[in-house]
FIMAR-459189 format. One record per residue: residue number from 0; x, y, z of N, C-alpha, C, O in turn. Coordinates in steps of 0.02 Angstrom, whole numbers. Example, Ala and Ser with C-alpha at 12.3 -4.5 7.8 and 13.67 -1.06 7.14 Angstrom:
2
R / pamar / n_east / n_north / n_up / ca_east / ca_north / ca_up / c_east / c_north / c_up / o_east / o_north / o_up
R / 0 / 660 / -284 / 390 / 615 / -225 / 390 / 660 / -165 / 390 / 712 / -166 / 423;
R / 1 / 642 / -112 / 354 / 684 / -53 / 357 / 645 / 2 / 394 / 670 / 57 / 402;
This chain:
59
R / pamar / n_east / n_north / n_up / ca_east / ca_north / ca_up / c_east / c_north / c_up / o_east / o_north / o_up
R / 0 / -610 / 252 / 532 / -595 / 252 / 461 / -535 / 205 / 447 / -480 / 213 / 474;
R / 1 / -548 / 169 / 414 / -489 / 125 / 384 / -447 / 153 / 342 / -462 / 190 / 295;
R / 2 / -357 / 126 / 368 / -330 / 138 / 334 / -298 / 127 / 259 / -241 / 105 / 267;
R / 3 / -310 / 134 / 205 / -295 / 111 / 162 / -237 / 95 / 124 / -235 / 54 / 78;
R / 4 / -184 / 133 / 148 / -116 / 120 / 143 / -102 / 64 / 171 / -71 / 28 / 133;
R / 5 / -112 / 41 / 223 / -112 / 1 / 273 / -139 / -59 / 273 / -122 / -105 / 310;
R / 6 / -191 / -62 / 220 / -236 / -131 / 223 / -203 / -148 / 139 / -204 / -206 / 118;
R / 7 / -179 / -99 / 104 / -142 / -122 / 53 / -86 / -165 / 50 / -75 / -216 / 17;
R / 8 / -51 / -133 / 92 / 14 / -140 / 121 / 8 / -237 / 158 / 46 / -282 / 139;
R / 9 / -35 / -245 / 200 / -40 / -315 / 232 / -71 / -347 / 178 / -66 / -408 / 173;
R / 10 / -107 / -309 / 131 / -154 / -378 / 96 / -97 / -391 / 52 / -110 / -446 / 26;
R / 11 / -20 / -363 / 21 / -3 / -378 / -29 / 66 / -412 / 14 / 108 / -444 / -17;
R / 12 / 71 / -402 / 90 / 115 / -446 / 118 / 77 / -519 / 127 / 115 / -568 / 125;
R / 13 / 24 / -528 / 136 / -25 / -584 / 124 / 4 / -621 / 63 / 45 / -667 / 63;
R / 14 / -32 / -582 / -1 / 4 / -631 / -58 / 64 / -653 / -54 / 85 / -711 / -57;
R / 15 / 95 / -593 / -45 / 198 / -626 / -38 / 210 / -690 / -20 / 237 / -736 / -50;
R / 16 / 179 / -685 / 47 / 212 / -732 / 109 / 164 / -811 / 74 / 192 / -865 / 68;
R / 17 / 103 / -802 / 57 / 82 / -860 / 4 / 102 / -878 / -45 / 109 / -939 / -55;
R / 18 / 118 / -834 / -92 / 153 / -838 / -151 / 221 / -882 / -140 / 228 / -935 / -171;
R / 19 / 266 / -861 / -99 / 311 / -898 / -80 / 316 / -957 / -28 / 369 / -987 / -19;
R / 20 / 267 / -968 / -2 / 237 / -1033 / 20 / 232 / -1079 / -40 / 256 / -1135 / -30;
R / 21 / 214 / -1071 / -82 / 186 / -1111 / -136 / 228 / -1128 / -207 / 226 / -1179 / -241;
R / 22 / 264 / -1070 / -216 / 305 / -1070 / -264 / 370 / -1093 / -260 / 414 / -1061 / -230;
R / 23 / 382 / -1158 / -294 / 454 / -1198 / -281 / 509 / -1162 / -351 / 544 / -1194 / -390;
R / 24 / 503 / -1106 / -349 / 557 / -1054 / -387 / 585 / -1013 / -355 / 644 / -1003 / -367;
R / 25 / 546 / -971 / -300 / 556 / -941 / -269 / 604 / -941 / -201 / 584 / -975 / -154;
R / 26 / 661 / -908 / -194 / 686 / -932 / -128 / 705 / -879 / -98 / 681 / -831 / -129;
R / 27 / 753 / -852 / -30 / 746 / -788 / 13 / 816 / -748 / -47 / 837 / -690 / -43;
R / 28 / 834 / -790 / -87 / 903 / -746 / -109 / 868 / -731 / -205 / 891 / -686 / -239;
R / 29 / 824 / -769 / -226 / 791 / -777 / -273 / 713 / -779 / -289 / 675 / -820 / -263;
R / 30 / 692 / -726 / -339 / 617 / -754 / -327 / 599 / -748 / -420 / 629 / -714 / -463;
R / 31 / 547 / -790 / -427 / 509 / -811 / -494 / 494 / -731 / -534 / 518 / -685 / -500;
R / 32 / 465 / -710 / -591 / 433 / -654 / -600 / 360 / -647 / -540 / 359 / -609 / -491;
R / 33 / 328 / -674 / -553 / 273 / -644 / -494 / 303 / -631 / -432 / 289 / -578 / -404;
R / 34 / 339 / -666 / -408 / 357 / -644 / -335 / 429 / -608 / -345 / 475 / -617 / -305;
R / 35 / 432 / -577 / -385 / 460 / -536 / -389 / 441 / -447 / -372 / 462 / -398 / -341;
R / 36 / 361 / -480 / -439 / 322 / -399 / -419 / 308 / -393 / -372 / 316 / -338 / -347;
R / 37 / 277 / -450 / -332 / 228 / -454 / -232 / 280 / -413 / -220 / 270 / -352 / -218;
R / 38 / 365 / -446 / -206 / 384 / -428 / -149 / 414 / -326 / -178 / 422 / -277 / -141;
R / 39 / 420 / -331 / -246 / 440 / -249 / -244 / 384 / -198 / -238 / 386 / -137 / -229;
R / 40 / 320 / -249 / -248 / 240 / -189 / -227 / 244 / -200 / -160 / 216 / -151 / -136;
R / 41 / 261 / -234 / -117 / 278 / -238 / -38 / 328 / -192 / -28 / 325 / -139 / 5;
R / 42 / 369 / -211 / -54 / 431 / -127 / -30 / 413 / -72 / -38 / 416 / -27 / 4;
R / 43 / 386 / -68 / -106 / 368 / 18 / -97 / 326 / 45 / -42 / 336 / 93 / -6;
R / 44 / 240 / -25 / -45 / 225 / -17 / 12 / 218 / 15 / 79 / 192 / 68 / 98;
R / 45 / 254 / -40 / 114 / 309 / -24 / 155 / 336 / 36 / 172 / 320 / 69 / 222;
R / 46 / 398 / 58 / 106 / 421 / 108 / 126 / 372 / 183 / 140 / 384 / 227 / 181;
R / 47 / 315 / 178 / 89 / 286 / 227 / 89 / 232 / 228 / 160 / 207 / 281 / 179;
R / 48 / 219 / 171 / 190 / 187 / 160 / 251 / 225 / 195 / 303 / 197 / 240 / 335;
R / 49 / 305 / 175 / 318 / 339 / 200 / 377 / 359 / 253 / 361 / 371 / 291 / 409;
R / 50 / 370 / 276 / 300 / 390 / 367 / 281 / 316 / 387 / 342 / 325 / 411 / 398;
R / 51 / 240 / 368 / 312 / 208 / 403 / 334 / 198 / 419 / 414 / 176 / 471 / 439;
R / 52 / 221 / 352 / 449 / 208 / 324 / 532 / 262 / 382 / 534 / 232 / 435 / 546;
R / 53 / 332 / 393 / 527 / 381 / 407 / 524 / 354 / 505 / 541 / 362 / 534 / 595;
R / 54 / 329 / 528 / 494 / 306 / 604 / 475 / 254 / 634 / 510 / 244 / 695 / 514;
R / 55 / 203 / 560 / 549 / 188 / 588 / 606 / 189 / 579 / 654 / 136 / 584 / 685;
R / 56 / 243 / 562 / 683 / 270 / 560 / 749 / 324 / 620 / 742 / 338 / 641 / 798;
R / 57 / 347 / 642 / 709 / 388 / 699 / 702 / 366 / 753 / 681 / 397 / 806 / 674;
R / 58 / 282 / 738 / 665 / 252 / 818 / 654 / 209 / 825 / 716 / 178 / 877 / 727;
């Protein structure tokens, strides 16, 4: 079964890491409005990915 947190999580680090390939606004201390949203729908992401890795290795 696929994970879906998980395939969310890489497909929207996908855009990011393109998004900012491409976008000459964007830089590691600054980013445009769109790569703004990629990278904070990547954090939550993220965080909500390793909370979960995190909850079961400790359950």
């Amino acid at each position: 079964m696929a994970d879906d947190l998980y395939e969310r999580y890489m497909a929207t680090d996908r855009a990011r890491v393109e998004h900012t390939d491409t976008c000459t606004t964007c830089t590691t201390e600054s980013r445009c409005t769109a790569g703004l949203a990629l990278f904070e729908t990547f954090s939550r992401l993220q965080d909500a990915y390793l909370r979960r890795q995190r909850s079961k290795s400790s359950g």
